[in-house]
Backbone as CSV, one residue per row, in Angstrom:
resi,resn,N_x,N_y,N_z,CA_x,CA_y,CA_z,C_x,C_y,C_z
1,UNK,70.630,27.215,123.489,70.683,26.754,122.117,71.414,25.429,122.065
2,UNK,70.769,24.746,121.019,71.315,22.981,121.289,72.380,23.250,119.788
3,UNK,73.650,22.517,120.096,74.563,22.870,119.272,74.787,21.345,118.984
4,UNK,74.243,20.452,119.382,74.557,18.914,118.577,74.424,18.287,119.705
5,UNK,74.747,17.029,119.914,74.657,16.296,121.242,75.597,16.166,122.552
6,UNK,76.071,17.578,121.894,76.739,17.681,123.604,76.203,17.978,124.978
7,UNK,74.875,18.393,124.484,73.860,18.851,125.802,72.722,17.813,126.096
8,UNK,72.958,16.548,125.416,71.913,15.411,125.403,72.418,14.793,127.320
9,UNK,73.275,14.684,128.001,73.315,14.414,128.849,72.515,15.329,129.909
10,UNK,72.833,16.571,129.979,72.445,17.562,130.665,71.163,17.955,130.437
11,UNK,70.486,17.549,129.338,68.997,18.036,128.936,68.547,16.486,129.752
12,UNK,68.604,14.977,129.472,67.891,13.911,130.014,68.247,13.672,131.537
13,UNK,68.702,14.898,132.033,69.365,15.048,133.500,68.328,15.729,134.083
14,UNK,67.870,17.037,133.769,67.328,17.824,133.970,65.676,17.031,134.241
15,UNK,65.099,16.285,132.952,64.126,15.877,133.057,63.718,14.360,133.534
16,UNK,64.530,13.606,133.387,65.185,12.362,134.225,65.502,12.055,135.129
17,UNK,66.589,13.028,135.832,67.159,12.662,136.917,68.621,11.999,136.444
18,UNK,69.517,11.747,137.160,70.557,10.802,137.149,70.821,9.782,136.357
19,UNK,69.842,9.069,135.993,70.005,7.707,135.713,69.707,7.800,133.739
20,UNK,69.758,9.174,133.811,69.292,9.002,132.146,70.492,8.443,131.283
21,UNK,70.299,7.908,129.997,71.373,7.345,129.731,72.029,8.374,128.450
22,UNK,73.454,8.037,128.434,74.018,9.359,128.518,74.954,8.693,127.080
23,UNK,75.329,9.647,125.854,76.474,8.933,125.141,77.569,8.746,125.702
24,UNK,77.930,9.327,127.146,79.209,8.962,127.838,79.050,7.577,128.395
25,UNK,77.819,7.419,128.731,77.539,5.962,128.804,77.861,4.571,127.922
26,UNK,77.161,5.044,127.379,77.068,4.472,125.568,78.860,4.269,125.294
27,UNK,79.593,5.461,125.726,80.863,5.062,124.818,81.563,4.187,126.252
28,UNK,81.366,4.127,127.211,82.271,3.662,128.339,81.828,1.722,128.218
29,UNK,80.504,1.792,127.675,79.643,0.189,127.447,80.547,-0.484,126.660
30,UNK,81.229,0.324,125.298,81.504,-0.019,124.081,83.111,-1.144,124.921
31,UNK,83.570,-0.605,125.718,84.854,-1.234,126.167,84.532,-2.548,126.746
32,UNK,82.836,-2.988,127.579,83.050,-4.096,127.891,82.460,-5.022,126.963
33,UNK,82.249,-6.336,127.268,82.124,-7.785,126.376,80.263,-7.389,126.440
34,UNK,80.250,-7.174,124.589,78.762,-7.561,124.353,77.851,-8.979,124.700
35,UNK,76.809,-8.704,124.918,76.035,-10.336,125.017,76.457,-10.754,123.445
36,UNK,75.931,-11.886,123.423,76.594,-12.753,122.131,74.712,-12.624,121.662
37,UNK,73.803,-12.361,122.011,72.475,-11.633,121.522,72.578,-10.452,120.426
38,UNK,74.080,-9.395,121.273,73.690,-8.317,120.429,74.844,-8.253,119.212
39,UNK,75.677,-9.289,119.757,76.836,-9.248,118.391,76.064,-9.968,117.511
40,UNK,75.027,-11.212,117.411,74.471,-11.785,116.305,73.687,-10.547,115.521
41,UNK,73.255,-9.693,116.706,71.986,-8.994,116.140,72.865,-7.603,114.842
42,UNK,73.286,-7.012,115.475,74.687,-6.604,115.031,74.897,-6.945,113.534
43,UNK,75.577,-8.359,113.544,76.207,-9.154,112.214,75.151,-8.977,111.719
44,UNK,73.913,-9.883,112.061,72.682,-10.177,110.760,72.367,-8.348,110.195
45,UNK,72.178,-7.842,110.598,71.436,-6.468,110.159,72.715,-5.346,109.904
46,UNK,74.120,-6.005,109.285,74.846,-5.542,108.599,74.896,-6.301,107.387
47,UNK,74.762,-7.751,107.942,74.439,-8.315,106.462,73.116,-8.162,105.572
48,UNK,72.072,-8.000,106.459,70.831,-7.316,105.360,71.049,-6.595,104.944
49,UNK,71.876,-5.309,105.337,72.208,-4.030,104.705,72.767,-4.175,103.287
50,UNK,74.017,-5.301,103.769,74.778,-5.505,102.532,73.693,-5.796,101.422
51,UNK,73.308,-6.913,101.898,72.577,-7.478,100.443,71.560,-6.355,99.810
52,UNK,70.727,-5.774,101.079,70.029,-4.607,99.923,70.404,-3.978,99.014
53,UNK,71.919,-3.130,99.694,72.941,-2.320,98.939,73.340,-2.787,97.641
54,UNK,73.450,-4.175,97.945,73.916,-4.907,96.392,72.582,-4.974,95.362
55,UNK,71.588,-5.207,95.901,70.607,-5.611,95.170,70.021,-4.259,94.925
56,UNK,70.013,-3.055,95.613,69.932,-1.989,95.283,70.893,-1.558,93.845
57,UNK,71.855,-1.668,93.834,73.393,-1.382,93.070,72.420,-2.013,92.139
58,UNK,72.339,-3.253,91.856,71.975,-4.142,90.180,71.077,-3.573,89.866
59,UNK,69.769,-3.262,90.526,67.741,-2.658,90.427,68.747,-1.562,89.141
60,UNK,69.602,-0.655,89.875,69.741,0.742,88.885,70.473,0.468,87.552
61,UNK,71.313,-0.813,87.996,72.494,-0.661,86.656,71.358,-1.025,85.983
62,UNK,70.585,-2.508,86.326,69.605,-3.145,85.209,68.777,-2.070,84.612
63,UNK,68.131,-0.843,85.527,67.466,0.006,84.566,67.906,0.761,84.135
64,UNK,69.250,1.277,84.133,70.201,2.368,83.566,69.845,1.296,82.179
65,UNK,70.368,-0.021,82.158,70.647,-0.866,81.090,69.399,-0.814,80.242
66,UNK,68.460,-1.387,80.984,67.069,-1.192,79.789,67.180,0.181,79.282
67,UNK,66.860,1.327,79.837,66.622,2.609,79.394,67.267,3.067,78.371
68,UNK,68.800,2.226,78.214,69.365,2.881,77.224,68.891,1.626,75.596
69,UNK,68.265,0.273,76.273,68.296,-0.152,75.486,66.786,0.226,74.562
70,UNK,65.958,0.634,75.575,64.642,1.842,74.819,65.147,2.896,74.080
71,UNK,66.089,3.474,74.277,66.393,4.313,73.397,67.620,3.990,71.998
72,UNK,67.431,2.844,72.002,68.064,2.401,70.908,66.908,1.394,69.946
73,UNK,65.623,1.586,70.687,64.610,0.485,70.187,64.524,1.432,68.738
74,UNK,64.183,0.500,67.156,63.474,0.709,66.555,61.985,1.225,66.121
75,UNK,61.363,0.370,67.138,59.999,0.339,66.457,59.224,0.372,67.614
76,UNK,57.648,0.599,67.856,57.146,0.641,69.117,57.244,-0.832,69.980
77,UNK,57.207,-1.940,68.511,56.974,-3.654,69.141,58.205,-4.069,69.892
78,UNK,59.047,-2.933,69.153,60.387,-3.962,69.891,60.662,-3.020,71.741
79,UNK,60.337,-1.792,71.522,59.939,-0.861,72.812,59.352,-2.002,74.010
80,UNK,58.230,-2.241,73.256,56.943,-2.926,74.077,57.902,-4.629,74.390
81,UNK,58.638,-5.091,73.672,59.073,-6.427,74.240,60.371,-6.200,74.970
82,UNK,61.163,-4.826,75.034,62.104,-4.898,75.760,61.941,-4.272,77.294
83,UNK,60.529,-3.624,76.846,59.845,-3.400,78.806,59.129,-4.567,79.116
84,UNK,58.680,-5.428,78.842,58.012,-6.343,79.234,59.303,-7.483,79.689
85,UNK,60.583,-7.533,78.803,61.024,-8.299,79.411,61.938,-7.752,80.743
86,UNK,62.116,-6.358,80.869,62.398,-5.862,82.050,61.984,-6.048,83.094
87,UNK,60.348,-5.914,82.644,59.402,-6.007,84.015,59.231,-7.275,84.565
88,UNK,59.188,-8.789,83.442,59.444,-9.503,84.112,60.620,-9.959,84.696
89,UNK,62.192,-9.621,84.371,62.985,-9.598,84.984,62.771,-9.039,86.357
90,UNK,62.782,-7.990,86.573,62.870,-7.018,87.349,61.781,-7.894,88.706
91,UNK,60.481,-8.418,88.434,59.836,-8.927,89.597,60.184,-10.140,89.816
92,UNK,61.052,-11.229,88.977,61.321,-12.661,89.443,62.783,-11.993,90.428
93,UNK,63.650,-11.239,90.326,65.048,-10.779,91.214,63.978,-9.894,92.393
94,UNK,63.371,-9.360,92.220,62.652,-8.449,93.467,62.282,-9.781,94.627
95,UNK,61.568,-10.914,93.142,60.915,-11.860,94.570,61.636,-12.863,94.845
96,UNK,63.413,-12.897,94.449,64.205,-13.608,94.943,64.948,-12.984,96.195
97,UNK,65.292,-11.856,96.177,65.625,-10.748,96.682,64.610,-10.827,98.304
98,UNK,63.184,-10.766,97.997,62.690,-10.936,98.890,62.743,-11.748,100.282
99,UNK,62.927,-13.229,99.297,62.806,-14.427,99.618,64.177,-14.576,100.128
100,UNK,65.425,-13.561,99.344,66.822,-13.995,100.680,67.195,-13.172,102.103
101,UNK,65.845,-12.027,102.016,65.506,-11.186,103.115,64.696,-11.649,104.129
102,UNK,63.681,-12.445,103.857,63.166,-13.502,104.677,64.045,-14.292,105.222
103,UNK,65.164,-15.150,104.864,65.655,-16.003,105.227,66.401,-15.525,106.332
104,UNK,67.447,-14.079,106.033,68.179,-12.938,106.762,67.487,-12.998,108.176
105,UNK,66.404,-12.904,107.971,65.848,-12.171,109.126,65.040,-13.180,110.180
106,UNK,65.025,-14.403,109.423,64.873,-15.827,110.470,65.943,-16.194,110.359
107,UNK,67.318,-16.025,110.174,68.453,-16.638,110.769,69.107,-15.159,111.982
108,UNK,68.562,-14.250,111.418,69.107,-13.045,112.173,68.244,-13.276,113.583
109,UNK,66.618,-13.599,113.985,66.358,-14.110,114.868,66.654,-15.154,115.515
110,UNK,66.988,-16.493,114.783,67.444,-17.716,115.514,68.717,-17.653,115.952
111,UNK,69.581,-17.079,115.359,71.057,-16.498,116.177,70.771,-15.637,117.528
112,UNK,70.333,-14.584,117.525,69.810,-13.614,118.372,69.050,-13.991,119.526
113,UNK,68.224,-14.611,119.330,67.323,-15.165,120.379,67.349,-16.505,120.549
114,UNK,68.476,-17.356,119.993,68.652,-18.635,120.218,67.505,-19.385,120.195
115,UNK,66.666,-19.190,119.173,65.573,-20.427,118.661,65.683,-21.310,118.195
116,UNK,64.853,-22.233,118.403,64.935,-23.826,118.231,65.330,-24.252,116.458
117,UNK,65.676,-24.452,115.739,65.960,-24.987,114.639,64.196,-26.007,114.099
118,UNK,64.042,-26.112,112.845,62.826,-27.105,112.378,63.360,-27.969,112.933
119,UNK,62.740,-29.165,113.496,63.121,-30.021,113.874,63.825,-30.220,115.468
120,UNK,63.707,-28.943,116.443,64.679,-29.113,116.908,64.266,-29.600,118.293
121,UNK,64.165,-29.478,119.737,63.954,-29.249,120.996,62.304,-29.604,121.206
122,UNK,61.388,-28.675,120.424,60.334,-28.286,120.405,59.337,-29.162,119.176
123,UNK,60.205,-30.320,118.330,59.700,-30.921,117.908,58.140,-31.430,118.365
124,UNK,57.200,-32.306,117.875,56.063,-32.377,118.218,55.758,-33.721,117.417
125,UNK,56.317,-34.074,116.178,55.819,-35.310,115.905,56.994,-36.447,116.023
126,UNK,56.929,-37.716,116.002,58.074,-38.257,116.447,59.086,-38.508,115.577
């Protein structure tokens, strides 16, 4: 019976051989000097996290916020102009949001894999 990952060494032993890699492994790695590959990689994809988290956090307050402001609507017209201006709120921050996740994730590669910058090495026109 598997009781959590204390038998993950001894099970990729069995079917592996020796060389399987082991969380005793994993924690003995943690003591020496990372490549400077995996600390960028690391940073960037804690900072995407962040920003989702945040931009996650606003998506709910903003619709906690509309929802209550539908239920304070008068009339169906004023219903109908305070979802419409939600919805267009709601997709110009989605496709800004987008657009600073794109950026995340080509600076999270050009750190990581040390790529050339526009303009850089690999230029082509003069």
């Amino acid at each position: 019976m598997l009781n959590g990952f204390e038998t993950t060494p001894m099970f990729g032993q069995q079917l592996f051989g020796s060389q399987f890699f082991s969380p005793q492994m994993f924690q003995h790695m943690q003591g020496a000097s990372w490549p400077p590959a995996w600390t960028a990689w690391s940073q960037g994809v804690g900072q995407m996290n962040r920003e989702m988290m945040a931009y996650t956090k606003s998506a709910i307050e903003d619709g906690t916020a509309t929802y209550r402001e539908l239920l304070a609507a008068r009339s169906l017209e004023e219903a109908f102009d305070i979802q419409t201006r939600y919805a267009r709120r709601s997709a110009e921050e989605f496709a800004e949001q987008a657009q600073k996740m794109g950026n995340l994730y080509v600076r999270l590669l050009q750190q990581a894999f040390q790529l050339p910058q526009a303009g850089g090495p690999f230029r082509t026109s003069p």
